[in-house]
C-alpha positions in Angstrom: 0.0 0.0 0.0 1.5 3.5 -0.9 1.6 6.0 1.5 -0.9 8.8 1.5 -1.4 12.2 3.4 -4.8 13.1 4.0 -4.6 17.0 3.3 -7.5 19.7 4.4 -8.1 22.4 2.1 -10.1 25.3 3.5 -13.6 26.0 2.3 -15.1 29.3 1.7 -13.3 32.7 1.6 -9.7 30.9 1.6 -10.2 28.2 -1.1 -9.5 29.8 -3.8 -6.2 31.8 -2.6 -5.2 28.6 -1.4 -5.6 26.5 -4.5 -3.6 29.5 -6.3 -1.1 29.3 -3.5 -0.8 25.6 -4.0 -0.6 26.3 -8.2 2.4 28.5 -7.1 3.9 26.0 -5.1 3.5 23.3 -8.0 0.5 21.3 -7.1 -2.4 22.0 -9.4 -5.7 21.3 -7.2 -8.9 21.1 -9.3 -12.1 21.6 -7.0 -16.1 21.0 -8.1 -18.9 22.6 -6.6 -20.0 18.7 -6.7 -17.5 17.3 -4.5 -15.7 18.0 -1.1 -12.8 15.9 -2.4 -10.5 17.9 -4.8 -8.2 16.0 -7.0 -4.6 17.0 -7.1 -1.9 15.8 -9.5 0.3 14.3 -6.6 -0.5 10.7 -5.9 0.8 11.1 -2.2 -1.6 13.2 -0.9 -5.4 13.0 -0.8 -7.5 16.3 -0.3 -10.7 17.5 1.5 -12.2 20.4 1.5 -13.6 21.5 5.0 -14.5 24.8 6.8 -11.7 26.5 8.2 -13.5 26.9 11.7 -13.4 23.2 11.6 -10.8 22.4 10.4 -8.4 22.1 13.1 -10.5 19.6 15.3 -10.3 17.1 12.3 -6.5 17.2 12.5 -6.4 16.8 16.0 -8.4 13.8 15.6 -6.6 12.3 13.0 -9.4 12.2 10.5 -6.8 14.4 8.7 -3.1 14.7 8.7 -2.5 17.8 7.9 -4.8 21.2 6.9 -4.8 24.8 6.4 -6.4 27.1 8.7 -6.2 30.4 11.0 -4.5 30.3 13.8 -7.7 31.9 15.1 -9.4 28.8 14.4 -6.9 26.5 16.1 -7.1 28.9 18.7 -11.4 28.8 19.4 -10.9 25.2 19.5 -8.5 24.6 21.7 -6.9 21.7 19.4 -3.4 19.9 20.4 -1.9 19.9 17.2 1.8 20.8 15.3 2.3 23.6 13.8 4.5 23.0 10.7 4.4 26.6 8.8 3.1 30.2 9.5 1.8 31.0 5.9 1.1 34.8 5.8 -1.6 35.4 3.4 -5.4 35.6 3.0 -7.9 36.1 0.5 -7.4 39.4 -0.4 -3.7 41.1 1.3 -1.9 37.5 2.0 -1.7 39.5 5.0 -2.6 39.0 8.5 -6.1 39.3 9.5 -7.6 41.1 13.1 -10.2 39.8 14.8 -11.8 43.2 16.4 -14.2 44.6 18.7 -16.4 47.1 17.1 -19.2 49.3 18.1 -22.1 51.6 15.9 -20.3 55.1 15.2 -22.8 56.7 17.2 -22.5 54.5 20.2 -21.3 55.8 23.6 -18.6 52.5 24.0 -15.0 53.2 23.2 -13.5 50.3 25.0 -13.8 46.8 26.0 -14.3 47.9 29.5 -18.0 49.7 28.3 -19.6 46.9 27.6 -20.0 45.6 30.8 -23.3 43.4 30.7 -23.9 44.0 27.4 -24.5 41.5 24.3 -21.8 40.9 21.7 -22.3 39.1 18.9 -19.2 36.4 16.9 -18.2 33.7 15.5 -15.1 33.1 17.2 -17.4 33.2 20.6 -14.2 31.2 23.1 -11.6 33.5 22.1 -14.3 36.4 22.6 -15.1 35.1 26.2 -11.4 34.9 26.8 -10.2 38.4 25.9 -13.0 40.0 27.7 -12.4 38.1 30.8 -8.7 39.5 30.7 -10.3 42.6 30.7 -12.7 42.1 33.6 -15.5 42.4 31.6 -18.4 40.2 32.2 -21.0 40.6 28.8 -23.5 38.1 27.1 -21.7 36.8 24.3 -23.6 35.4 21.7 -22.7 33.1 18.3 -23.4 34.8 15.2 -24.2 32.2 12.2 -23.5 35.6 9.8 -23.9 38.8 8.7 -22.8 40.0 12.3 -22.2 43.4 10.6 -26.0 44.4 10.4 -26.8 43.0 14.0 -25.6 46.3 16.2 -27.4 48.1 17.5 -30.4 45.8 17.5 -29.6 42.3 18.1 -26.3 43.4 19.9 -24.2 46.5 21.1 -21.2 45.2 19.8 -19.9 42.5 17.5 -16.2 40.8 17.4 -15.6 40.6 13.5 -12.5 39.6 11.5 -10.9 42.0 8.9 -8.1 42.8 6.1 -8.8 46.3 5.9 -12.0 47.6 7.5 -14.1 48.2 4.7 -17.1 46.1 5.5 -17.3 47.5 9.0 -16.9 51.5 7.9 -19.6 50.4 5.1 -22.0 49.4 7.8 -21.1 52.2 10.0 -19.0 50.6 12.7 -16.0 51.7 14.1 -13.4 49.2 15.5 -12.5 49.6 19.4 -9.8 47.3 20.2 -8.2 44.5 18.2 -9.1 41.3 20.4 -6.3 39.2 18.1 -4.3 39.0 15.0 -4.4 35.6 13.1 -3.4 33.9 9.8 -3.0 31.0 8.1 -1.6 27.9 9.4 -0.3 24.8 8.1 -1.1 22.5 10.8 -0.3 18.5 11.6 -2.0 15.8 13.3 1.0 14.4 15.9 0.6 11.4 15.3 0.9 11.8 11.9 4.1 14.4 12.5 6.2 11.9 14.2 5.6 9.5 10.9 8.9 10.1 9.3 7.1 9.8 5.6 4.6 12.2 6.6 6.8 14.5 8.4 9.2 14.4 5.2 6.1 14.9 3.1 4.8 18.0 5.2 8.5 19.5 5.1 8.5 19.5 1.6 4.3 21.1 1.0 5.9 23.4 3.5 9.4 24.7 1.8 7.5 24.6 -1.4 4.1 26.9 -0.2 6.7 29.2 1.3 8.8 29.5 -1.7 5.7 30.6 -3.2 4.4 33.5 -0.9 7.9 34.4 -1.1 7.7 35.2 -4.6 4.3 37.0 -4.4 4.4 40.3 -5.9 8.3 39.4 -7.5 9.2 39.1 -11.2 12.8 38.4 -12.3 14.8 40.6 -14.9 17.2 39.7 -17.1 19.7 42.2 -19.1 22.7 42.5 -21.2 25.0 45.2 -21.0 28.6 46.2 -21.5 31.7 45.8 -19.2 32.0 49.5 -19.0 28.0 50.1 -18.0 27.7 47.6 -15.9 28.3 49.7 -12.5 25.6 52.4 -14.0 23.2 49.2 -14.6 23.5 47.9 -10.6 23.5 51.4 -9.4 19.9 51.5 -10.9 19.0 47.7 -9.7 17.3 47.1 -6.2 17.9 43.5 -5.5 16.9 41.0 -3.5 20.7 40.0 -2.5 23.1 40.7 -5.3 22.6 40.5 -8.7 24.3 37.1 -10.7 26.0 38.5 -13.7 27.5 36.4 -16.0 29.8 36.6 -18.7 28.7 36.6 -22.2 30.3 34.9 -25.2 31.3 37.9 -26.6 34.3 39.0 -23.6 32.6 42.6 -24.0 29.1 41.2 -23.2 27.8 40.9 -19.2 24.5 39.1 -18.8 22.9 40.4 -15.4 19.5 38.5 -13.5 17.8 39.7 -10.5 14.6 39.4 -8.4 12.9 42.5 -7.8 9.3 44.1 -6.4 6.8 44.0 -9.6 5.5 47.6 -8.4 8.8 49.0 -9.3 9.5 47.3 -12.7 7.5 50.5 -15.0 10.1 52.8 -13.3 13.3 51.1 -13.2 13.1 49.9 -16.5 13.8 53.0 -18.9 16.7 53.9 -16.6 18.1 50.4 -17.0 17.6 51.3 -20.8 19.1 54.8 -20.0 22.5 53.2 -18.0 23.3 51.1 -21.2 21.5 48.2 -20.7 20.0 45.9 -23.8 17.8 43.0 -24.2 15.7 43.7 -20.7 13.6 40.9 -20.4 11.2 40.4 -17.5 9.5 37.2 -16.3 7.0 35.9 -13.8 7.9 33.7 -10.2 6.3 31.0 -9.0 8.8 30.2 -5.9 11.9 31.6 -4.2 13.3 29.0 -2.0 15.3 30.8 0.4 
């Protein structure tokens, strides 16, 4: 029997970044609306998909080996389990997310302490009961099954909602009071299934490959020729992510120089590679950079 890792793939607002991230990384994951069981061209490893708040109770359990989720997530449910890689991204930023306490605009509350007694609806209800309690704060703390946004001030006087940037809460005329945690995405291990040496191997490699990839987020490599006597006008111009490689050319007059560099800065640097002598500037997309 070959071996196989039983990997969970989050459902919902992560799938699809994570499926890209995985594309990145070299592991093309096809999902169907029709299926909870993605196929993926690696034969080792067998995928589900399952809700991120979830997820982490599966892998303590062993039901899975290994899955992606926040840490807020691992957090809420309290689950013994490895953690093999911090992957900082999300759906939007591949950021960190907040988790924060946030009140109507025209509300009297401005901290945590202000809502003594009072009801707060979430999701992530433990962690809520938690941070409060380090507070000294003593409120009714109720689950939200969604669209916590629209329930202050009626159903509640305050919600705990996760966000990249604020938007949805400003758009429902919230303002956020405190940040009650940061979180993002994990990739987490059963450990059981850690102290497998297959698996462990297995989950090394996901892991050096799905970080090579957010490494190379928002990267593009470059490529040049230029003359020995331009070359120090060509590097003055070139950020880089260590030093450039440059290479010598058949033609002993000829450099050829190749760097990494941020894909926001390409438009400018270009014409004054092209002004400092350089030739045949060719730039090309990253999928990895395995540090």
């Amino acid at each position: 029997m070959s071996n196989k890792l039983r990997l969970g793939i989050p459902k919902g607002s992560l799938e699809n970044a994570t499926v890209d991230l995985f594309r990145k990384a070299g592991f093309n994951i096809q999902t169907s609306s029709r299926s909870y069981f993605p196929s993926v061209d690696d034969p080792e490893i067998e995928c589900m998909l399952i809700r991120a708040q979830e997820m982490a109770r599966y892998v303590e359990d062993g039901i899975l080996d290994a899955g992606l989720t926040g840490r807020d997530w691992v957090n809420e449910n309290d689950a013994d389990v490895v953690t093999v890689a911090d992957l900082i991204y999300a759906k939007q930023s591949f950021g960190k997310v907040r988790w924060v306490l946030a009140v109507p605009e025209a509300s009297p509350f401005h901290r945590a302490e202000d809502l003594q007694g009072k009801i707060i609806a979430t999701e992530l209800v433990g962690a809520t009961r938690r941070y409060l309690a380090s507070k000294g704060v003593t409120a009714k703390v109720e689950f939200s099954w969604g669209a916590t946004e629209v329930k202050p001030p009626v159903l509640a006087d305050a919600i705990v909602e996760v966000t990249e940037t604020g938007s949805s809460l400003r758009a429902n005329n919230l303002r956020i009071i405190e940040t009650v945690m940061e979180s993002n995405t994990q990739l987490i291990a059963n450990k059981e299934s850690w102290s497998d040496d297959w698996k462990r191997r297995k989950l090394e490699d996901i892991r050096m490959l799905l970080e090579g990839a957010i490494n190379a987020l928002g990267k593009v490599g470059l490529m040049l020729n230029v003359r020995r006597e331009d070359l120090q006008p060509v590097l003055n111009v070139l950020p880089a992510l260590k030093n450039p490689t440059v290479s010598p050319l058949s033609d002993g007059e000829w450099l050829a120089v190749n760097t990494i560099l941020d894909e926001s800065t390409v438009r400018m640097i270009i014409p004054r590679l092209k002004e400092a002598g350089a030739q045949g500037i060719v730039e090309y997309p990253l999928n990895k950079i395995v540090m």
